[in-house]
MARTI-11960 format. One line per 8 residues: number of its first residue (from 1); their letters; for each residue x, y, z of C-alpha. Coordinates in steps of 0.02 Angstrom, whole numbers, always signed. Layout:
// residues N
NUM> A> X Y Z ~ ...
END
This chain:
// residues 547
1> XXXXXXXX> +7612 +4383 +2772 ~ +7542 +4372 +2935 ~ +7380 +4269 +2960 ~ +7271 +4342 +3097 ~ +7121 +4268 +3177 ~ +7001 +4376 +3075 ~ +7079 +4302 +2934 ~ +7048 +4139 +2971
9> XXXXXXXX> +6867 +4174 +3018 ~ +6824 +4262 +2858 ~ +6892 +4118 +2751 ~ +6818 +3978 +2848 ~ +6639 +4108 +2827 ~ +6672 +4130 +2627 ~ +6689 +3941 +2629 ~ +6546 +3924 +2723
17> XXXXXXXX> +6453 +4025 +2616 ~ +6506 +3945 +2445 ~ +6479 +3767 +2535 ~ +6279 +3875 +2558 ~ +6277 +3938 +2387 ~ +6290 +3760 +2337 ~ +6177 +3690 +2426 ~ +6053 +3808 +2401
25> XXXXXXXX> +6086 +3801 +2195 ~ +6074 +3624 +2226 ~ +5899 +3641 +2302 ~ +5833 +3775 +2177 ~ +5879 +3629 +2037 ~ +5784 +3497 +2160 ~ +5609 +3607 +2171 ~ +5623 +3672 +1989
33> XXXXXXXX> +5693 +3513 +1877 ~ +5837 +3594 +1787 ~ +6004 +3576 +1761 ~ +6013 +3755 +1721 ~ +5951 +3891 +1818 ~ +6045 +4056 +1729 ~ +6165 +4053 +1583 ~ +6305 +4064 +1692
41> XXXXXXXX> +6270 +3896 +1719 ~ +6289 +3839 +1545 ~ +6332 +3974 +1426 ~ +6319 +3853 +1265 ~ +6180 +3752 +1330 ~ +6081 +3905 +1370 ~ +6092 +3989 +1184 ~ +6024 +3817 +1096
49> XXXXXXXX> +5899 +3815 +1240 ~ +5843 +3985 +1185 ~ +5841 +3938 +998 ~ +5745 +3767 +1028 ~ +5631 +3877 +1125 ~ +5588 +4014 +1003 ~ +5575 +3876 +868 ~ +5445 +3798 +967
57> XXXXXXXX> +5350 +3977 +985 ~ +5373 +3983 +804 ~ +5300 +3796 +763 ~ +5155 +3836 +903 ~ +5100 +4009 +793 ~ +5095 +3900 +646 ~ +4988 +3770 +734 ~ +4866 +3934 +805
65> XXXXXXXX> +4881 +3970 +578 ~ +4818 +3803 +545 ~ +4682 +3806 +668 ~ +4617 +3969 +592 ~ +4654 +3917 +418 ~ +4535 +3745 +467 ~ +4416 +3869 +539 ~ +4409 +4000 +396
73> XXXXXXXX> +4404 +3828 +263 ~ +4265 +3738 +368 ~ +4168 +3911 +352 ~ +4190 +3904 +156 ~ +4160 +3735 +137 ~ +3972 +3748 +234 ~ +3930 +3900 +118 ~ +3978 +3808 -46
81> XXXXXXXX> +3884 +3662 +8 ~ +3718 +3769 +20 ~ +3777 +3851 -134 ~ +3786 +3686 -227 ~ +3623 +3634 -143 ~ +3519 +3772 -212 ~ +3606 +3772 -383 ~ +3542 +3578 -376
89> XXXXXXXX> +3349 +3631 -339 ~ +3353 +3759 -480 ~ +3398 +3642 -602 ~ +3274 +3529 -563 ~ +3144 +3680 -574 ~ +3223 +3704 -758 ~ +3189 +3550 -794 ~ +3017 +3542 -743
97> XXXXXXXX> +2983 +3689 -812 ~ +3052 +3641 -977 ~ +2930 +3507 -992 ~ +2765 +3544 -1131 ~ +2639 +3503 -1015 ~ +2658 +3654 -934 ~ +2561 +3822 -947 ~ +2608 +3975 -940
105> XXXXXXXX> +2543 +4009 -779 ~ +2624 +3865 -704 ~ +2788 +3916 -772 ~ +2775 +4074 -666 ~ +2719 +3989 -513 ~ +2907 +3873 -546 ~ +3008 +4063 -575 ~ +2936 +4115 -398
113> XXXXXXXX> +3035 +3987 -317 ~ +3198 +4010 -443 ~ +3184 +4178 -381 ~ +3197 +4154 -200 ~ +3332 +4020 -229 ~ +3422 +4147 -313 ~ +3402 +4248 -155 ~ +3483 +4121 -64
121> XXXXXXXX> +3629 +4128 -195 ~ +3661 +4300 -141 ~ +3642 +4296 +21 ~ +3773 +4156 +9 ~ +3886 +4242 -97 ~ +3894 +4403 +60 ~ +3913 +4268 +199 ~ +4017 +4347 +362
129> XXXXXXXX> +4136 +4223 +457 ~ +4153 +4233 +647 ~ +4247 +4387 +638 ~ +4108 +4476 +553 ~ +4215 +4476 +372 ~ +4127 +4442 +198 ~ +4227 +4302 +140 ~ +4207 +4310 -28
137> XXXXXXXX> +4258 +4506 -31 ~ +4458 +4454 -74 ~ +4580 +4585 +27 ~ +4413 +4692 +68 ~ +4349 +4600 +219 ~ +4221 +4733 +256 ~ +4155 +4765 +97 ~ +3988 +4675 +58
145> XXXXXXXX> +4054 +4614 -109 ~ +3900 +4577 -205 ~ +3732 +4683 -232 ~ +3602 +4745 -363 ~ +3630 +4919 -451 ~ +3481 +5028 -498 ~ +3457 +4920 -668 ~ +3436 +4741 -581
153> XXXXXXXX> +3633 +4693 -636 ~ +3732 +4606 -508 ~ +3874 +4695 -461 ~ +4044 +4637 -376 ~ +4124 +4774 -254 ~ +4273 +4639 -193 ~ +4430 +4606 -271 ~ +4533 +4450 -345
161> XXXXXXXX> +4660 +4419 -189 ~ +4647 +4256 -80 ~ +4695 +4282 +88 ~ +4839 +4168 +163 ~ +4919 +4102 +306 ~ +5089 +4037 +340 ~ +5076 +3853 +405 ~ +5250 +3819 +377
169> XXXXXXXX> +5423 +3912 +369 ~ +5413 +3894 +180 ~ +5235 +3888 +148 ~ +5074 +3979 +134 ~ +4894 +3901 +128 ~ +4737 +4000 +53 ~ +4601 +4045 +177 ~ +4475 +4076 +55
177> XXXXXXXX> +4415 +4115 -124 ~ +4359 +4257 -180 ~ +4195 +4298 -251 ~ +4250 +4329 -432 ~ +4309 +4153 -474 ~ +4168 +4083 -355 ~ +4026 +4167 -451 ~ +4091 +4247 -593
185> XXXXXXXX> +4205 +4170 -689 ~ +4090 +4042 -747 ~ +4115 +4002 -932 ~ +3945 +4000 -1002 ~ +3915 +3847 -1137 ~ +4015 +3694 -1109 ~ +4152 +3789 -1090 ~ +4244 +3785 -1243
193> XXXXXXXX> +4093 +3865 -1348 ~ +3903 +3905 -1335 ~ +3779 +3855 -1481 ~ +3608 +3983 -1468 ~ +3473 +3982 -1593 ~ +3398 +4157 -1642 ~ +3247 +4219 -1565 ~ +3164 +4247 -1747
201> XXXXXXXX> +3199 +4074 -1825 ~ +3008 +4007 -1879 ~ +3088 +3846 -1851 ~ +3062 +3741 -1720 ~ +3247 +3678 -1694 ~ +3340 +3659 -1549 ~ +3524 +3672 -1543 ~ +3629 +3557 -1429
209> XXXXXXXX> +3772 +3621 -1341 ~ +3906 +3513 -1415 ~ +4062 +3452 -1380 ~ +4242 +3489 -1444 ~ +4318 +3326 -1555 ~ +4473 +3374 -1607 ~ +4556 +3525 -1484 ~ +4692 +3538 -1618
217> XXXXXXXX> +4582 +3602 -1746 ~ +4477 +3733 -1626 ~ +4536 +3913 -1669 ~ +4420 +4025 -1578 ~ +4306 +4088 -1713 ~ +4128 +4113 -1722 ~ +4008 +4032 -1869 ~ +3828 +4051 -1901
225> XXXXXXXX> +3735 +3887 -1957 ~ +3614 +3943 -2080 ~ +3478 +3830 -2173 ~ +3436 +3855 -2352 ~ +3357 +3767 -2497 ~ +3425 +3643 -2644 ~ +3386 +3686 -2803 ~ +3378 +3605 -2960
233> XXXXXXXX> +3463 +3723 -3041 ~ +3588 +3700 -3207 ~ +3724 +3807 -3258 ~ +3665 +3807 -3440 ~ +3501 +3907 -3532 ~ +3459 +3844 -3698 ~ +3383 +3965 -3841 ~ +3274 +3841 -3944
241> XXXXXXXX> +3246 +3923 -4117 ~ +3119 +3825 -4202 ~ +3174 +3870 -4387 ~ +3353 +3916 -4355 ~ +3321 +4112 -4357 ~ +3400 +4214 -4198 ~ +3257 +4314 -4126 ~ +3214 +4455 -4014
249> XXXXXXXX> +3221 +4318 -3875 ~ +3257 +4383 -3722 ~ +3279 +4272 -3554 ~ +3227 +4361 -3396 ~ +3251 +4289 -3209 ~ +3175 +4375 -3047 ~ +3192 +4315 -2863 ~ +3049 +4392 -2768
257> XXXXXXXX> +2993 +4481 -2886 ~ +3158 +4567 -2917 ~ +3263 +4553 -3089 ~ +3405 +4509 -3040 ~ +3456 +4413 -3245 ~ +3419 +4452 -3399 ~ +3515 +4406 -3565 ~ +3445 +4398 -3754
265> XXXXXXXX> +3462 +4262 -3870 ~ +3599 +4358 -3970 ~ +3697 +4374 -3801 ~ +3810 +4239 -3695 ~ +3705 +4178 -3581 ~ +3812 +4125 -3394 ~ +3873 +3943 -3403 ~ +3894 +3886 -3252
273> XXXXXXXX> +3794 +3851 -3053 ~ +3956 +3979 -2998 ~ +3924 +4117 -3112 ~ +3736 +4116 -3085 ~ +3746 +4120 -2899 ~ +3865 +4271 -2928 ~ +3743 +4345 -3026 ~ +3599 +4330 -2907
281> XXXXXXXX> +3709 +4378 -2750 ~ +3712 +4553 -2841 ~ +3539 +4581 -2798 ~ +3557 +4515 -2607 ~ +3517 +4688 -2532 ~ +3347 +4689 -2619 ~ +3300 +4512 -2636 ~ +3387 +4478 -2477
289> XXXXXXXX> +3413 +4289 -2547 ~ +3582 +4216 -2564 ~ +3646 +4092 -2681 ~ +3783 +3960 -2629 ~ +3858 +3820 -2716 ~ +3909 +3654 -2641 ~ +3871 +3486 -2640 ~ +3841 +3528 -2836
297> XXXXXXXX> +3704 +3612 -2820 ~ +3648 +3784 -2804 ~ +3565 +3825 -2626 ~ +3452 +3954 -2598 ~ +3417 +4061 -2416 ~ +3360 +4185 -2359 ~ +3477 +4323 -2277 ~ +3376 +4321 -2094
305> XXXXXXXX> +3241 +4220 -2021 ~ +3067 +4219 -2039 ~ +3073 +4300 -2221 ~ +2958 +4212 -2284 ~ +2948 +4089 -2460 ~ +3073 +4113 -2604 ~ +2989 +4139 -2750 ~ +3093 +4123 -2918
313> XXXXXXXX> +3014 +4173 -3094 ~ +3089 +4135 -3260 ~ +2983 +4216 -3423 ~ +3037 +4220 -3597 ~ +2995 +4379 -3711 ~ +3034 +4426 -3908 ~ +2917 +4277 -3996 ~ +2891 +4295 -4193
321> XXXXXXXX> +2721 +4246 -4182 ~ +2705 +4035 -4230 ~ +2882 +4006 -4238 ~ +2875 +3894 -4105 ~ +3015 +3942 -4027 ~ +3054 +3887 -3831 ~ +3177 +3910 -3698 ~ +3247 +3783 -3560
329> XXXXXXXX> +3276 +3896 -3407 ~ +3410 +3893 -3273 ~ +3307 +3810 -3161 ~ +3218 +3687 -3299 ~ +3095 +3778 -3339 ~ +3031 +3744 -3519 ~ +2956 +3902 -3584 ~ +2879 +3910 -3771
337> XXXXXXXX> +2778 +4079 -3831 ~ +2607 +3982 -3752 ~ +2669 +3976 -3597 ~ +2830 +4099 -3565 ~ +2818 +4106 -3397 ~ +2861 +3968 -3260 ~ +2868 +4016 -3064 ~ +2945 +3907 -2920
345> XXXXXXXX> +2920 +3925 -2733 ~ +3060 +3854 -2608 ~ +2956 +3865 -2447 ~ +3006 +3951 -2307 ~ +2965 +3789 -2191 ~ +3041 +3624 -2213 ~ +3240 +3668 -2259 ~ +3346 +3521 -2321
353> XXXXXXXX> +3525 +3596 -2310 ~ +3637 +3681 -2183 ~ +3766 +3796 -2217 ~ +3918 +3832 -2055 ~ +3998 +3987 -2105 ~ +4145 +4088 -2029 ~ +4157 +4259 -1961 ~ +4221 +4312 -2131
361> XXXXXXXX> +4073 +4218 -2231 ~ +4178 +4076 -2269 ~ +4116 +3897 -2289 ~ +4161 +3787 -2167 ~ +4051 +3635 -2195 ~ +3887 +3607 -2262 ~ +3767 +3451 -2298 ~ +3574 +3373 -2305
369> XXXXXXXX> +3502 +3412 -2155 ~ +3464 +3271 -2073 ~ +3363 +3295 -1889 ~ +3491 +3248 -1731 ~ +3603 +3213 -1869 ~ +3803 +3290 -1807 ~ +3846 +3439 -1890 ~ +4053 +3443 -1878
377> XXXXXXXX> +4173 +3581 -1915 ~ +4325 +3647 -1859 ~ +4342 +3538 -1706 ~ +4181 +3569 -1659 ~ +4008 +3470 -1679 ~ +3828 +3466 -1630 ~ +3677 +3430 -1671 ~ +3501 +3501 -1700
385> XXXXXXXX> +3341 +3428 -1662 ~ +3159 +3481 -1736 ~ +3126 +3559 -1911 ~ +3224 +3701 -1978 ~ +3166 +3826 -2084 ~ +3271 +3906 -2236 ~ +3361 +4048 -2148 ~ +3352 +4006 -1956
393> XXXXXXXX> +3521 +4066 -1884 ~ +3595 +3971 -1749 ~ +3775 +4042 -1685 ~ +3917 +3934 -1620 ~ +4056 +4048 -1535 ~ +4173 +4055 -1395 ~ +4131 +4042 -1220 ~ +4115 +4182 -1111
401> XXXXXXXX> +4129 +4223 -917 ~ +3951 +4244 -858 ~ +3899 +4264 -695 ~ +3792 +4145 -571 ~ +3667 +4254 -561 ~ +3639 +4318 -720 ~ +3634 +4145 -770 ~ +3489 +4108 -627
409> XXXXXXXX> +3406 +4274 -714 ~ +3394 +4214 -876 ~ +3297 +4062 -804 ~ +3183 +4152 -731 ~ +3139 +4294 -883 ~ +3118 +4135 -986 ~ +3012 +4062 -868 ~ +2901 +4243 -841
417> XXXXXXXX> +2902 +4239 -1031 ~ +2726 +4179 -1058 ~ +2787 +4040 -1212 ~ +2634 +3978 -1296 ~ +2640 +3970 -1476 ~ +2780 +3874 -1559 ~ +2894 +3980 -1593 ~ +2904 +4061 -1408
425> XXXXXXXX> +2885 +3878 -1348 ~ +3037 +3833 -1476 ~ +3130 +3989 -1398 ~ +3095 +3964 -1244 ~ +3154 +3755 -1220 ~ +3331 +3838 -1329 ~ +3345 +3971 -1193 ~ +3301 +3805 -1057
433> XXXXXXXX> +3448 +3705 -1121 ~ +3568 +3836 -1153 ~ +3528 +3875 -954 ~ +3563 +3679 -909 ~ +3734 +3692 -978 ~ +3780 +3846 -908 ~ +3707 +3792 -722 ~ +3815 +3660 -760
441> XXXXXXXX> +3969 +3734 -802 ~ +3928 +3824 -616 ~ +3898 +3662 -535 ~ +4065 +3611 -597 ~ +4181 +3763 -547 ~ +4096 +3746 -354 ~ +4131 +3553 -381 ~ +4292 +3601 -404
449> XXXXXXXX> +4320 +3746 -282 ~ +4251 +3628 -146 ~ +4378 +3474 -213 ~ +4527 +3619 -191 ~ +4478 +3654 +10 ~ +4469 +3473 +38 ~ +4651 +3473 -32 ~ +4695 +3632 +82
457> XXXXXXXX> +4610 +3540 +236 ~ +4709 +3367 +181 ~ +4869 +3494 +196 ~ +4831 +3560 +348 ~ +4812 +3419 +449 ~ +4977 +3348 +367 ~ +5058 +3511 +414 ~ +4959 +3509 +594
465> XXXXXXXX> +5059 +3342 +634 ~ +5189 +3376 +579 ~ +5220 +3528 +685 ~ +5162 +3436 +817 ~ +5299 +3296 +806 ~ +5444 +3427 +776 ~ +5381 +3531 +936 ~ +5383 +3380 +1029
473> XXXXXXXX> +5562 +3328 +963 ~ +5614 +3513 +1008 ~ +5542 +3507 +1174 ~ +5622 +3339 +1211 ~ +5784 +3409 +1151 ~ +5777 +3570 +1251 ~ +5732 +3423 +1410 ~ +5896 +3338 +1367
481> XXXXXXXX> +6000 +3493 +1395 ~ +5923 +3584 +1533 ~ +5802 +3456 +1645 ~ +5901 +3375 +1791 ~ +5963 +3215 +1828 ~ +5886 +3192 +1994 ~ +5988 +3053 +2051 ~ +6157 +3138 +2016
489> XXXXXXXX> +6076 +3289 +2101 ~ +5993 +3217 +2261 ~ +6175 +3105 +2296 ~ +6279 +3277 +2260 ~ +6168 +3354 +2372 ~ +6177 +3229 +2505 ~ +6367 +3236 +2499 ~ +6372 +3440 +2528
497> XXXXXXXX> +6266 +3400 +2676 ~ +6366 +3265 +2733 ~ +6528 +3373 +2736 ~ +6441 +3535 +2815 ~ +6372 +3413 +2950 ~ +6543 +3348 +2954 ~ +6647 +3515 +2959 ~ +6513 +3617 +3065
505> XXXXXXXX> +6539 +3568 +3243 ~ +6715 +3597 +3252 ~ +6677 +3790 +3173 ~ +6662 +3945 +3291 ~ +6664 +4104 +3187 ~ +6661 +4272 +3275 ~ +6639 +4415 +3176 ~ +6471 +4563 +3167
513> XXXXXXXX> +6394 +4384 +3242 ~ +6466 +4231 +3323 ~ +6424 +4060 +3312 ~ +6454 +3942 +3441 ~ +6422 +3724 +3377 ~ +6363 +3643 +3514 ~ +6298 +3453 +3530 ~ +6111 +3419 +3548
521> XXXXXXXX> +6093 +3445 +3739 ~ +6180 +3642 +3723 ~ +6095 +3792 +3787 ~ +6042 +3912 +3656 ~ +6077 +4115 +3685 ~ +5968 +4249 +3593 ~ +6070 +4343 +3476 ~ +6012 +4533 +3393
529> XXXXXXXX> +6073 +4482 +3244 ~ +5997 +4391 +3105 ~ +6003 +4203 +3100 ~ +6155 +4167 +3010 ~ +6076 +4105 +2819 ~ +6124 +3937 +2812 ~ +6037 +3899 +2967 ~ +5902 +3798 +2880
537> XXXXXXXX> +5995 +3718 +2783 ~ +6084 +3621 +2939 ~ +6049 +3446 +2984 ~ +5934 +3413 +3126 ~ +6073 +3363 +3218 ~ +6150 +3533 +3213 ~ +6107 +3669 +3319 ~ +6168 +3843 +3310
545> XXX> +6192 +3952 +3468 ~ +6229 +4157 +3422 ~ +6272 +4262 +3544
END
């Protein structure tokens, strides 16, 4: 092959131009700080490079996450805080108001204030965050999620979900609660059970909440406590025939003024407490007493409150005139033809025995009654204080959700109730103590609530730095593979410019352009083309004539 000038002149310009390209990558690495500059440069090291990097975009959204999260939690956490602050205040109102030295009127003057501190409550529960969402409306950010329908009920328009956020590749965090288990989930009682007395017990008792003693033995059911009588009462009646002749006697017993026993001396009398209280719960619908035996004795109450006195009669009938015949009655009465009639009164007020009963009327304890003394059953026990009367009802059954608000309300219909006499007054510190443990109960669940952010914002910051170290460590990784070593790259670009400097006087290259290498002191010629690219890049010490 022949080798022409033009030849020659091309190749030395291609190797002028690579010796360029060089120097000019060279630079571009100088002025920007990396090694690589396209993939071509570094086809392997560029892919991790672009992995690194898009972890690093990943770890920096979950940082933005966190931040948000923080934000959104912060939010909650000021709300609840005001939340707990007014539940706080209206307890404090209960109390006072509870106290017997108040009136009436001054109990009103206490539910004005419960009333605007339940105002705050709601405006609490439809708090916006910075966005302008209800954050206790679940999934339905725009929805205000609590109000007041036409009949004064509080009514919840959100849902159940809980917003969250990914703060890690393989974990979420909550944002938020939503209103239902803020507000209304609240288990009303302590929890486990509520004790309530009935509004028509004549009593003045007041039923304590209680307390569960044995969880193993709780099994969900409801009881009444009921209060009755003890009665003196025998399971025997004894015909006395003075001269040994059976009579016309005829024994006849009536509870409030209804006959409820009868049975002639030529009969078989009952003979036994169980048999008579059989008898006499025959005539339950029209006496409306019931009989019960335990503790071995027969006990005596009335079927509802407020019924007033049991009044048992026993009479005697078929004398022979003088015979001098007599009768001991059920209940000891001694009855002779003089004086055949014999009545006993088991006030109302003033009941010495308690009776817990199931849902299906079965007894589940019973005993004296004994003021503050425990009453214990099933697992469960409490404790009534004041006097009883016989058949006051007081109800022990499970606990149910009730809202914040209703349980606010209730406070505040008590405390508009006007209680004066003692009864209402009775009534009204029951309702006032069944409100403290339900407040309570609220209290608690916020307590709670509140305890589980501070756990969510203890997370986050772990989380936070923890993201932060592994972007750094990515970052410093992605440094090791694509910054530049300056010092290998300012001495490898000193030696390209040491050989061009080297190599470029000798060069004359005639081609669309010519270049001529001169020394220092040579005449310079304008040229209409371009300046040849490298030009710049020459030493000082260069200069480039182009004709």
């Amino acid at each position: 092959m022949r080798v022409s000038s033009k030849m020659l002149h091309t190749a030395a310009v291609n190797a002028l131009l690579n010796r360029q390209k060089s120097i000019g990558k060279a630079q571009n690495q100088l002025a920007t700080g990396r090694r690589i500059l396209s993939p071509a440069d570094d086809p392997s090291g560029s892919t991790r490079i672009l992995n690194l990097k898009k972890s690093v975009q990943v770890k920096e959204q979950y940082l933005v996450n966190i931040g948000t999260a923080r934000q959104y939690s912060g939010f909650e956490e000021q709300t609840l805080s005001a939340v707990q602050n007014a539940i706080q205040r209206i307890r404090e109102l209960a109390i006072q108001g509870n106290n017997d030295s108040q009136t009436a009127v001054s109990r009103k003057t206490i539910a004005s204030e419960v009333k605007q501190q339940l105002e705050s409550l709601l405006a609490s529960a439809n708090t916006r965050n910075a966005n302008g969402e209800y954050i206790f409306s679940g999934f339905k950010g725009n929805t205000q999620p609590f109000s007041r329908d036409a009949s004064g009920a509080y009514v919840y328009s959100g849902d159940q979900g809980q917003r969250l956020l990914q703060i890690t590749e393989g974990r979420q965090i909550a944002t938020g609660n939503s209103g239902s288990e803020v507000f209304l989930q609240l288990k009303n009682g302590n929890g486990i059970f509520t004790a309530r007395d009935n509004a028509s017990n004549a009593g003045t008792g007041v039923i304590d909440p209680g307390s569960v003693i044995n969880s193993s033995l709780v099994d969900g059911d409801s009881y009444n406590i009921t209060f009755a009588n003890t009665t003196t009462a025998t399971g025997t009646l004894t015909f006395n025939d003075a001269i040994g002749v059976n009579d016309d006697l005829s024994y006849t017993l009536n509870i409030n003024g209804i006959n409820v026993y009868s049975v002639a001396e030529s009969g078989t009398p009952i003979a036994s407490l169980t048999d008579l209280a059989n008898q006499i719960n025959l005539s339950v619908g029209t006496t409306n007493v019931r009989a019960i035996v335990t503790g071995g004795a027969l006990q005596l109450a009335n079927t509802s409150p407020n019924a007033g006195d049991i009044v048992i009669n026993e009479s005697l009938s078929g004398f022979t005139p003088g015979d001098g015949d007599a009768l001991t009655g059920y209940f000891a009465s001694n009855l002779t033809e003089a004086n055949n009639s014999n009545t006993i009164t088991l006030a109302q007020s003033g009941a010495n025995y308690y009776l817990v009963e199931d849902s299906a009327g079965n007894i589940e304890a019973s005993g004296a009654y004994q003021e503050g003394g425990a009453i214990s059953f099933n697992g469960l026990q409490t404790n009534i204080k004041g006097s009883v009367d016989n058949g006051d009802i007081f109800t022990v059954s499970p606990s149910t959700n009730q809202s914040l608000f209703q349980t606010v309300q209730n406070l505040v219909d008590a405390l508009e109730g006007g209680a004066s006499g003692p009864t209402s007054l009775t009534n009204f510190h029951n309702t006032v103590s069944q409100f403290l443990t339900d407040i309570d109960q609220a209290t608690d669940n916020i307590t709670n609530i509140r305890a589980s952010l501070g756990g969510r914002l203890n997370v986050l910051d772990s989380e936070e730095n923890s993201n932060t170290d592994l972007i750094l460590e990515l970052r410093q990784t992605v440094s090791v593979i694509e910054d530049l070593d300056y010092t290998e790259a300012i001495s490898s670009l000193n030696f390209q410019l040491t050989g061009l400097e080297a190599v470029f006087p000798y060069l004359i290259i005639s081609s669309n352009f010519k270049l001529v290498a001169r020394t220092s002191r040579s005449e310079r010629r304008e040229n209409e083309h371009p300046i040849f690219p490298c030009f710049s890049q020459l030493p000082s010490t260069l200069r480039i004539l182009v004709f």
